[in-house]
BAZA-555059 format. One line per 2 residues: their letters; for each residue z, x, y of C-alpha. Coordinates in steps of 0.001 Angstrom, whole numbers. Each point is the difference from the previous one (the first is absolute). Layout:
BEGIN
a	Z X Y | ...
***
This chain:
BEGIN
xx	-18826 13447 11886 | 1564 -3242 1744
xx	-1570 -2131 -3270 | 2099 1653 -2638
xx	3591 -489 1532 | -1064 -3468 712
xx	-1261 -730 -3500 | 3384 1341 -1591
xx	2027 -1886 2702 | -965 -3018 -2045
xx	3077 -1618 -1266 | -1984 -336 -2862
xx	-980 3436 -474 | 3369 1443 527
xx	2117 -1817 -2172 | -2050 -1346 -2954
xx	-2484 3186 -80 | 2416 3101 1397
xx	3488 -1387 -1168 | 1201 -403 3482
xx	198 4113 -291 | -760 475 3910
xx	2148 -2398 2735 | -2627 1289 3049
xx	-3136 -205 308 | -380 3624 1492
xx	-2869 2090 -975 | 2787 2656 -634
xx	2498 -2347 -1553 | -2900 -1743 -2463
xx	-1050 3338 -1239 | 3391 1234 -338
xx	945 -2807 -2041 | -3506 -67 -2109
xx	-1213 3793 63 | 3220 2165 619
xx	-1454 1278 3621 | 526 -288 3293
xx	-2243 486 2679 | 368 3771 2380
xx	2932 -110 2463 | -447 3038 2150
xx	2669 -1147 2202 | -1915 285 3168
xx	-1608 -2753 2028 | -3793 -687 -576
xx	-1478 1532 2961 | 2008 3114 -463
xx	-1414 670 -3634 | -2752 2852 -511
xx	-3331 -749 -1108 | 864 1222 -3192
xx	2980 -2062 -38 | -1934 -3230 869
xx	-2737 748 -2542 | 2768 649 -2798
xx	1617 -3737 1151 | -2461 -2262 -20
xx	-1775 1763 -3508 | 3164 -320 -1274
xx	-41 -3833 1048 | -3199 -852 -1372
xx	789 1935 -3179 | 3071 -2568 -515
xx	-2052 -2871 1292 | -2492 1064 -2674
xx	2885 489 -3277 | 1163 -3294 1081
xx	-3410 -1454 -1371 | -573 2337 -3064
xx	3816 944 -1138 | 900 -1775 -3433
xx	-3922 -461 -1563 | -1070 -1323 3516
xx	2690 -2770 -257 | -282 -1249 3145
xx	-3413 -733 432 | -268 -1519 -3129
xx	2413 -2151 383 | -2178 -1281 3321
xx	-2952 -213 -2083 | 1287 -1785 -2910
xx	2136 -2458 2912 | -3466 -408 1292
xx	-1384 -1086 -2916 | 2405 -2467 -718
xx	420 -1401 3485 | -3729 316 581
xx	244 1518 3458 | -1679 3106 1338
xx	2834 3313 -134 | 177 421 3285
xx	1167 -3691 -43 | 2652 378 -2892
xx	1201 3347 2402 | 938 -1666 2762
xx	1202 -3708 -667 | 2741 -1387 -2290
xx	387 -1224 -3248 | -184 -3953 885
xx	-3617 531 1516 | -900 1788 -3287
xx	893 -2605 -1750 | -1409 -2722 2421
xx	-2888 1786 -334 | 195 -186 -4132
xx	536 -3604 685 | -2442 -1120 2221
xx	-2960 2114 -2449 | 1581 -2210 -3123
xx	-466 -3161 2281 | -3635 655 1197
xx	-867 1617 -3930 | 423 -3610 -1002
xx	-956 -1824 3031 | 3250 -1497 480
xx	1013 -721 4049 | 2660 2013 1476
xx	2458 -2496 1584 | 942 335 3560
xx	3586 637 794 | 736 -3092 1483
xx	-1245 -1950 -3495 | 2956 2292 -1882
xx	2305 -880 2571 | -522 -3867 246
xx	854 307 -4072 | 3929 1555 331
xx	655 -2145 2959 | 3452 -1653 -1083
xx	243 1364 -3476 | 1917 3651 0
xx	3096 -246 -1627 | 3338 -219 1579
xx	1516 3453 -1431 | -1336 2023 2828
xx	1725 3311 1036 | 677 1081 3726
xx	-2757 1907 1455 | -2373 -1247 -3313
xx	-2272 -2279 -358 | 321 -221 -4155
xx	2696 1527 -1863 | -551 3471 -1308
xx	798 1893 -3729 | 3402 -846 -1981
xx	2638 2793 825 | 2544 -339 -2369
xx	3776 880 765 | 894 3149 -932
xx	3157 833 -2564 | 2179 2908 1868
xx	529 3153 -1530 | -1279 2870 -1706
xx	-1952 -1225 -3124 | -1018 2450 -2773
xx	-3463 -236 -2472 | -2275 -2991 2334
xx	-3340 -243 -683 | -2101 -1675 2712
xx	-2467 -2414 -952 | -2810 -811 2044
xx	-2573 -3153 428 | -3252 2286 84
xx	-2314 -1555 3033 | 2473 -3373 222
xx	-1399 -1807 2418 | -3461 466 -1100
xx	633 -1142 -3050 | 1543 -3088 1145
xx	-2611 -369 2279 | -2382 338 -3478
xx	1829 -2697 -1866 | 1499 -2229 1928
xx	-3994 -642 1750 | 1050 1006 2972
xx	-2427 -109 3073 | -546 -2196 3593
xx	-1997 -2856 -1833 | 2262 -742 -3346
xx	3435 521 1696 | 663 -3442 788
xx	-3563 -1287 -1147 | -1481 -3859 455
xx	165 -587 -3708 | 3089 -3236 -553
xx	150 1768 -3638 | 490 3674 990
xx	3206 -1051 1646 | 2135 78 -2822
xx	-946 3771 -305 | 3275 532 2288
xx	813 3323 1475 | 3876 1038 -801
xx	2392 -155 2949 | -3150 -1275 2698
xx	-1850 -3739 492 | -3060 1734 -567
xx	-2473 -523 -3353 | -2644 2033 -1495
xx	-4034 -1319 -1332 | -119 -276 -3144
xx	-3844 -983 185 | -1795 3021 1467
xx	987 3676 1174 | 651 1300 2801
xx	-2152 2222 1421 | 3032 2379 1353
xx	1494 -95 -3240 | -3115 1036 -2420
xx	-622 3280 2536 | 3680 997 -37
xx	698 -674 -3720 | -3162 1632 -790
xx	1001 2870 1892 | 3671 -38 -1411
xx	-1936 494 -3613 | -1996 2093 778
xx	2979 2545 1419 | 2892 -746 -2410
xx	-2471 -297 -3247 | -2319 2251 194
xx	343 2528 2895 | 3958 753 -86
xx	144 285 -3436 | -3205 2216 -454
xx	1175 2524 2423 | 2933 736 -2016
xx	-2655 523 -3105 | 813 3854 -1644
xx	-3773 567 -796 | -1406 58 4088
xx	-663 2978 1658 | 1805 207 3345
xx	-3166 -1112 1775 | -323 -3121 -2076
xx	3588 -542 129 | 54 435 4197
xx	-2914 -2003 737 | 2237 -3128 -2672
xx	3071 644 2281 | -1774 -577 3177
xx	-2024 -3069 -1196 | 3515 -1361 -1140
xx	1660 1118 3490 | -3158 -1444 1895
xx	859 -3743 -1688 | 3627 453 504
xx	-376 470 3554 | -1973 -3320 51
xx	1869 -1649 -2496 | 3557 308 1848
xx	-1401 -1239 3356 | -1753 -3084 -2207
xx	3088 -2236 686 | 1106 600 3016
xx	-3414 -823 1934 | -80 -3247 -1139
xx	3517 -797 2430 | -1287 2232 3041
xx	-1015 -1704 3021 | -2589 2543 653
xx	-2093 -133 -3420 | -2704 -2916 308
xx	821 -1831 -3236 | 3773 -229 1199
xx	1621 -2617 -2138 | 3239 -206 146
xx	1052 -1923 -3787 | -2022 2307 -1964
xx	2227 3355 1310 | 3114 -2448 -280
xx	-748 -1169 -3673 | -648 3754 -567
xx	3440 1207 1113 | 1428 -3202 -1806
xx	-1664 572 -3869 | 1182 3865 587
xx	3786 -1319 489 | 2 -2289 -2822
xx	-1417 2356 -2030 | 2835 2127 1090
xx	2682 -2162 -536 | -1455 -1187 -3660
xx	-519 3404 -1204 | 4141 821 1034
xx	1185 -2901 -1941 | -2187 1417 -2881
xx	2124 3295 339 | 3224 -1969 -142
xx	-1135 -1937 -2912 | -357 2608 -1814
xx	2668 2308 1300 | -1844 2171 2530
xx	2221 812 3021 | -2129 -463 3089
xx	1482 2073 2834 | -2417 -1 2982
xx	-3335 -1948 381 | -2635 601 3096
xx	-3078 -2071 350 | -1847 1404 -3043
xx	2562 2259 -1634 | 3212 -358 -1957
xx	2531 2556 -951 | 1775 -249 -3288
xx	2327 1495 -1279 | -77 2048 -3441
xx	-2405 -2132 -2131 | -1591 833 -3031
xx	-3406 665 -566 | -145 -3359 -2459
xx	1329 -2608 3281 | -2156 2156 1912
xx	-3184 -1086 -1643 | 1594 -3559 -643
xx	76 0 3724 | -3686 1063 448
xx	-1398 -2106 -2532 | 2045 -2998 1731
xx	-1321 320 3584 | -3635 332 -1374
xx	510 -2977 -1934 | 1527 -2871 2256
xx	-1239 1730 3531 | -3352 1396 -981
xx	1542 3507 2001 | 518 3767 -1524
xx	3202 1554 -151 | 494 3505 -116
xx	2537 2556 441 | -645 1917 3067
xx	3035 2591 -163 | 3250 382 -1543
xx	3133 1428 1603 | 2374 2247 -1574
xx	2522 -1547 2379 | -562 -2635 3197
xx	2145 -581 2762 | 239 -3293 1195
xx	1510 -1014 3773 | 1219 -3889 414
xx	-3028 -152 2581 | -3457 -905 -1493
xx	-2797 2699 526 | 2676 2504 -90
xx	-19 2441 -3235 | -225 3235 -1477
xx	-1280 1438 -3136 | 108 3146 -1893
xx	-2841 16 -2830 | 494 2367 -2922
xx	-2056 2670 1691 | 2127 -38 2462
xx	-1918 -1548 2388 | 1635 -1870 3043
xx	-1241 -3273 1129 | 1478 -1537 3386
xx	-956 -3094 983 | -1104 860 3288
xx	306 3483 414 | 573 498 4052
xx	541 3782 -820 | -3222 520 -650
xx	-1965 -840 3102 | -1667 2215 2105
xx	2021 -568 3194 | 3597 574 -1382
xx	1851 2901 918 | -159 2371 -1945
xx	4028 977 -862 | -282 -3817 -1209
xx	-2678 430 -2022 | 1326 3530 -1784
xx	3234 -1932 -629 | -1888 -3177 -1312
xx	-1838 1952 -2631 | 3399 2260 -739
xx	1370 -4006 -1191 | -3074 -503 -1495
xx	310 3503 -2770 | 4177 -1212 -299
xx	-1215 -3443 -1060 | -2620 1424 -2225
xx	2436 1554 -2202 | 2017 -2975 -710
xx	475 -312 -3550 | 3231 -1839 -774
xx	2844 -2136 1836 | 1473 2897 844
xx	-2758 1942 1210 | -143 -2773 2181
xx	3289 -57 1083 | -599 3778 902
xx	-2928 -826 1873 | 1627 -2446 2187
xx	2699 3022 1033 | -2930 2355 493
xx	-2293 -2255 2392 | 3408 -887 2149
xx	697 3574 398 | -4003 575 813
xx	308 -2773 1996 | 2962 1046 1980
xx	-610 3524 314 | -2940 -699 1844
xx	1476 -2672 2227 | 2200 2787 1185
xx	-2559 2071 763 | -1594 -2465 2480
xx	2600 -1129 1591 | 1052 3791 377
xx	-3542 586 1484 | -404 2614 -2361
xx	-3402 -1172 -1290 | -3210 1670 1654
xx	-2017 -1778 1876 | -3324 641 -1665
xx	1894 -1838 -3083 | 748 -3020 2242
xx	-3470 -694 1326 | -2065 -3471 -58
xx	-3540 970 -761 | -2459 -2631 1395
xx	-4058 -154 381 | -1106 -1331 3436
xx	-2443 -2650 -631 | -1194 -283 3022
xx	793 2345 3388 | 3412 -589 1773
xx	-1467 -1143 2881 | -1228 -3089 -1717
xx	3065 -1392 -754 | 1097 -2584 2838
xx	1863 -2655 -896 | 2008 1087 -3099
xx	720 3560 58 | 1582 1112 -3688
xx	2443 3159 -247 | -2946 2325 -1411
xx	-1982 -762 3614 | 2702 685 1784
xx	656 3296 -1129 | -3430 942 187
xx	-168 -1294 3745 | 2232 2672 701
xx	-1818 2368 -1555 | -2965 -475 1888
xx	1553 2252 3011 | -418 2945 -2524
xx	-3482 -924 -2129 | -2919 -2685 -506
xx	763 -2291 -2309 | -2515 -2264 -1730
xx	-673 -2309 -2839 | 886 1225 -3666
xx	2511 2651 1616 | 3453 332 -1666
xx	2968 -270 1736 | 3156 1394 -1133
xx	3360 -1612 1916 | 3626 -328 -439
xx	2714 -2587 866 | 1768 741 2918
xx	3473 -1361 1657 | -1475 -169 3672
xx	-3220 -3019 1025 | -2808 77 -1161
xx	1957 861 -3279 | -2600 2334 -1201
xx	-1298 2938 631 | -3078 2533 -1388
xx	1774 3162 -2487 | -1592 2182 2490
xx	2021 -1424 2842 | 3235 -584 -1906
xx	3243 2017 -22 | 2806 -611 -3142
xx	2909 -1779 2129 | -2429 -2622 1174
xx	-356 -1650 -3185 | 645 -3411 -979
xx	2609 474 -3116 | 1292 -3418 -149
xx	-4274 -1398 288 | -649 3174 -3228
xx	3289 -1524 -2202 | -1794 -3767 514
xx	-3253 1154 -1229 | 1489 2389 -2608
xx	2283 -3532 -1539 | -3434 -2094 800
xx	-2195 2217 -2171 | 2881 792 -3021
xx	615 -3691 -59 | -2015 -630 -2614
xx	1720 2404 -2408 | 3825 25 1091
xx	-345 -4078 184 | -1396 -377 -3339
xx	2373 2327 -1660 | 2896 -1837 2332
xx	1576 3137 2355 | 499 -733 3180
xx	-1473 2153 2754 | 3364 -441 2651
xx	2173 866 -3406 | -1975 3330 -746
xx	629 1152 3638 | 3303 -731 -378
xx	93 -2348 2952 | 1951 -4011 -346
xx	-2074 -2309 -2005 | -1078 -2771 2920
xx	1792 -3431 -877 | -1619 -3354 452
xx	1158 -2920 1878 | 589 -1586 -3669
xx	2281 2787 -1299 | 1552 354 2733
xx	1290 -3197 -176 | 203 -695 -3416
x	1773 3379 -881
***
């Protein structure tokens, strides 16, 4: 089964198709995640199984391999059909590469459909000699999405409002492609990108921007909205959703191709003016909202958060951004209450479900320990119930006390040890690893004086006080552990909810709150 945990280790896959619901790519983790089972752990090495035993296991491992591929209506394989329809590429092709050769692939049909050459690299490259603009990031080559600076606080009744497929759409109708980003035409330079030196063709269209657009309509117009139609069956209304998911998955990798060294029509201006339209569309649609009294809290690339609008500026809004940007707006969730830190990409919200959305969520993944993750979720249900100020005021005093009690208990020791485990996957056998060798390996390198241990094997360690500083469960005793290393990782993974709702992890333990140079001096 080696193809399947390879196709759904595709970026792609996992977050635009799965909803990021798996963090490993595991054949145990993945079905966990997707099916709700696990593969057999008879708790005995391999050789040492009966025949019975080994039969059982590896049924039991094609049997997952096999839901995998028909769970959902057969989502997954018709998702790599319909991807291989639209990239034109074989399956076997679409299961093994990545989204920009899909889409290179797309490309290069389009170019040879109409006999148009494909330019070499070094043609694309000769053209943005000279001409990037100077706002460059550190580390970037082009500046990225607008994040907008977030207004502290608890905030009740925001609506989110989201740019459905932004860059797309910009991409759509703004022209935006290799050959009219920065065309030859002296008359097509007045068609000025906002906040770049680039300009768009007016004259003819670009090849990059008819496929995408035409994509982009045919998801957002027809496909999204018709899987949400009352009068499908469920089979009509599945095989909708996974037409829509199949162009999303394309669609949100559209962009960022276009500025990645790797993808053959690299060209750098077309990804910057991208990013650039998306930001001034941004920035145009917030001085809407405070034209018209809309109090923007929190923006983020291709969402903003507002705060208790009614349904008339709502629509004002959406019939605004259609109108002078040629982009949807939509609502895409609305919070009962949102938490915002002074730090951007730092929030939570509570919809009125009582659903709890972390920006983030470290908790969750597969390798935490798990008295983190019990206590993570036990914030999570306190949050959830949040109705008023002083609910949330509660709250606070409930997750310190959480917070605090369980602090005690590691520092007392008084945690067992199968709670404090690091689960890992081997990816490849200890013996392997030369140069670097991470934690995980070295715990399983002494384990290899008790058992075999080979690719895809799990190894289950804790942090100890003595070198190497970890060690496998099996091999551990309690007063070897690593308290002070548990309390970092237990502040580094609550961060994101005691920082946005401003409680400080030193103050809940009751220890001195550290004091900068600044206040110390200044004080």
């Amino acid at each position: 089964y080696p193809g399947i945990p390879r196709t759904l280790s595709n970026r792609s896959f996992q977050i635009y198709a799965f909803s990021q619901s798996y963090t490993d790519f595991s054949l145990n983790s993945v079905s966990k995640a997707l099916l709700g089972k696990e593969k057999i752990d008879y708790g005995l090495d391999f050789d040492k199984l009966s025949l019975y035993q080994t039969a059982n296991y590896c049924y039991n491992d094609a049997q997952l391999t096999y839901e995998l591929t028909s769970f959902n209506g057969d989502l997954l394989m018709n998702l790599l059909v319909i991807i291989a329809r639209i990239g034109r590429m074989p399956i076997d092709d679409i299961a093994r590469m990545g989204v920009s050769q899909w889409i290179r692939s797309l490309l290069y049909y389009e170019h040879r459909k109409r006999n148009a050459l494909i330019p070499k690299r070094e043609e694309l490259q000769r053209r943005t000699e000279g001409v990037m603009s100077d706002a460059v990031i550190k580390d970037k080559k082009y500046r990225g999405g607008l994040v907008v600076e977030p207004k502290e606080g608890i905030h009740f009744k925001v609506v989110v409002m989201d740019f459905a497929s932004l860059y797309p759409s910009i991409i759509k109708v703004r022209n935006l492609s290799y050959e009219t980003v920065r065309c030859p035409h002296e008359e097509c330079k007045k068609n000025t990108i906002p906040q770049t030196n680039h300009w768009a063709c007016s004259k003819n269209n670009g090849l990059t921007a008819i496929i995408i657009g035409s994509l982009r309509d045919l998801r957002v117009n027809y496909y999204k909205s018709l899987s949400k139609k009352e009068t499908l069956t469920d089979e009509q209304r599945q095989q909708y959703t996974v037409v829509s998911q199949a162009l999303k998955v394309i669609l949100n990798a559209s962009y960022g191709v276009m500025g990645a060294e790797i993808f053959p029509l690299y060209f750098l201006p077309a990804a910057e003016a991208t990013t650039a339209v998306g930001r001034y569309t941004i920035l145009e649609t917030i001085k809407k909202c405070e034209g018209t009294g809309i109090e923007v809290l929190y923006g983020d690339t291709d969402s903003l958060f507002i705060k208790n609008p009614t349904e008339e500026q709502i629509q004002k809004l959406i019939e605004q951004a259609k109108t002078d940007h040629g982009v949807d707006l939509e609502i895409d969730k609305t919070y009962r209450y949102c938490v915002l830190s002074n730090r951007k990409k730092n929030y939570l919200g509570v919809t009125d479900s009582g659903k709890v959305d972390v920006k983030g969520l470290t908790g969750k993944k597969s390798h935490t320990p798990g008295f983190i993750k019990k206590l993570f979720f036990d914030l999570l249900d306190v949050l959830s119930e949040v109705k008023t100020m002083e609910d949330f005021v509660k709250a606070k005093k409930q997750i310190s006390e959480k917070i605090a009690d369980c602090g005690k208990k590691v520092e007392a020791k008084e945690i067992p040890l199968e709670d404090l485990t690091f689960n890992v996957m081997l990816s490849k056998a200890p013996s392997e690893y030369v140069k670097t060798i991470p934690q995980h390996i070295r715990a399983a390198k002494q384990l290899e004086s008790i058992r075999e241990l080979k690719k895809g094997d799990k190894i289950s360690f804790i942090k100890i006080l003595n070198k190497p500083g970890v060690k496998p469960v099996e091999l551990a005793k309690k007063e070897e552990i690593d308290s002070k290393k548990y309390m970092e990782f237990l502040e580094s993974t609550l961060e994101q909810i005691t920082s946005s709702m401003d409680l400080d992890f030193d103050t809940i333990l009751g220890k001195p709150k550290q004091t900068g140079l600044d206040e110390f001096f200044w004080s």
